[in-house]
C-alpha positions as CSV (number, residue, x, y, z in Angstrom):
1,X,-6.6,13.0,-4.7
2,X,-3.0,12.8,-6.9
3,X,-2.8,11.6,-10.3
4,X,-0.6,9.7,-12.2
5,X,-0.1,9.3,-16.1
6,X,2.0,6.7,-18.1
7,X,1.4,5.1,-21.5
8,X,-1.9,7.4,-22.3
9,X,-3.5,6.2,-18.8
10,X,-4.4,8.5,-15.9
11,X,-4.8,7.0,-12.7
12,X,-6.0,8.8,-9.7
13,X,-5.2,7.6,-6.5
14,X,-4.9,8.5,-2.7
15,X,-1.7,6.6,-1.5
16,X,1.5,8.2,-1.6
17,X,3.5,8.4,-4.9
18,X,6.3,6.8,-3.8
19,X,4.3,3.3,-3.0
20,X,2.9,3.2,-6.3
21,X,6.2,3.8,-8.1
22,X,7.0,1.0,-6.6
23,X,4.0,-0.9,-7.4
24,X,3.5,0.3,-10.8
25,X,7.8,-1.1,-11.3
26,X,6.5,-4.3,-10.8
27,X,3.1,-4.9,-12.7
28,X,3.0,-2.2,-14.6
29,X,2.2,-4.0,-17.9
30,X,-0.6,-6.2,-16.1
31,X,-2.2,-2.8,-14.3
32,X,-2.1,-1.2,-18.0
33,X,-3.3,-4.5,-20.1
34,X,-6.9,-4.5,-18.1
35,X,-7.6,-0.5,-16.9
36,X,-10.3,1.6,-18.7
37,X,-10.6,5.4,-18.7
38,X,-13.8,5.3,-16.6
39,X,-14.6,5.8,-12.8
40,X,-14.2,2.7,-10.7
41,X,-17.7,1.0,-10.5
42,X,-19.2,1.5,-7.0
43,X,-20.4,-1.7,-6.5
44,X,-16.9,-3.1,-6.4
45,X,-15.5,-1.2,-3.6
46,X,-15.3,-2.5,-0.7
47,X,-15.3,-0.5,2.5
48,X,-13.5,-1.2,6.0
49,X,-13.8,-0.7,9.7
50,X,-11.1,1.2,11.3
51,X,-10.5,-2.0,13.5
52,X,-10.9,-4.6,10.7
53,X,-7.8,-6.2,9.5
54,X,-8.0,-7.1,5.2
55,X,-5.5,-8.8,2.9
56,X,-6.9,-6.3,-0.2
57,X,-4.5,-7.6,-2.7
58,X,-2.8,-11.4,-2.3
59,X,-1.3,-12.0,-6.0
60,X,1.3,-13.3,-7.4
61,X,3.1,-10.1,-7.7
62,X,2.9,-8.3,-4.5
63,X,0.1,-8.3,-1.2
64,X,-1.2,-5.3,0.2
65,X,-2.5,-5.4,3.7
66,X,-4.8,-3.2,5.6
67,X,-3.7,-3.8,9.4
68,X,-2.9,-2.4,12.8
69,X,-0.1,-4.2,14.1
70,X,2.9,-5.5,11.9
71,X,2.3,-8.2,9.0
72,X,4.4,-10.0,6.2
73,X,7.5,-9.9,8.6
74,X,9.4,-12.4,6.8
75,X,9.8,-10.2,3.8
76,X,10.8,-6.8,3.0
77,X,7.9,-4.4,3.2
78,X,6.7,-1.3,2.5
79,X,4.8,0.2,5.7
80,X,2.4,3.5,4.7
81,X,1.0,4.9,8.0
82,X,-2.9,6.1,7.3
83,X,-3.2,7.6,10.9
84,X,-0.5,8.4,13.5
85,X,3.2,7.2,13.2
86,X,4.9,3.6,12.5
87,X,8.8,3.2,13.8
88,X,11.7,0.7,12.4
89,X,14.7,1.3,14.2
90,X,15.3,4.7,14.1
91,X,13.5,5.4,11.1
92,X,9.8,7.4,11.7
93,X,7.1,7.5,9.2
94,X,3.9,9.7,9.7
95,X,0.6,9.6,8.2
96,X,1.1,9.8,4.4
97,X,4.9,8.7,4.1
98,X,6.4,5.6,3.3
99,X,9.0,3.3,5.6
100,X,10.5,0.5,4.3
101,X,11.3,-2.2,6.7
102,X,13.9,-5.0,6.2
103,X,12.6,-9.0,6.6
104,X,12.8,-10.0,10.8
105,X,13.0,-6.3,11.9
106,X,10.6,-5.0,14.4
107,X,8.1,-2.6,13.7
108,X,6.4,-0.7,16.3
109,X,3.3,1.8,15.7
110,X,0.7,3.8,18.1
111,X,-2.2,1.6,17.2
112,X,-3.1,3.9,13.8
113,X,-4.4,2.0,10.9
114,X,-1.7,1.4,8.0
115,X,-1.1,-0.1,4.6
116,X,1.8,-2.7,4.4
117,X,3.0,-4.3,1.1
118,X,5.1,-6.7,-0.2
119,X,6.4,-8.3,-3.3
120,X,5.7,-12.2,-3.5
């Protein structure tokens, strides 16, 4: 578990640092405007398969999917491996690292589970 602090408000979180930079760049003010210093209510997670495919976040910002095969290929995205190894080109990301991929290029990864993201 990391944690992050801006503006008074400690998030903790489990993806890489570099992805919520990135995240945090874009909607930082709307992310800050509605959290509370309090654990995240349990009956509002939601839980996934390891085979089960999810849009978790589809706003006007940014979307965030949970996949295992490559999604959002028109646009620029942001490819976090959660098991095993994602590849663009020459460029190699492991489990815990961050890729960023160019719109129309090819992704190829060993069937792990990842996180890709986008901005709108």
């Amino acid at each position: 578990m990391r944690r992050f602090e801006q503006a008074g408000v400690q998030l903790e979180y489990r993806l890489p640092q570099a992805f919520l930079s990135i995240v945090l760049q874009d909607v930082a003010t709307s992310i800050f405007a509605v959290s509370r210093p309090e654990p995240y209510a349990d009956g509002l997670a939601q839980y996934l398969s390891g085979d089960e495919e999810r849009t978790l976040v589809d706003g006007p910002h940014f979307t965030l999917v949970h996949t295992k095969r490559d999604v959002l290929q028109d646009r620029e995205r942001w490819v976090m491996p959660l098991e095993g190894t994602v590849r663009s080109g020459s460029n190699v990301a492991g489990a815990g690292e961050c890729l960023l991929v160019k719109a129309e290029e090819t992704l190829t990864c060993d069937g792990g589970r990842m996180l890709i993201g986008a901005t709108a």
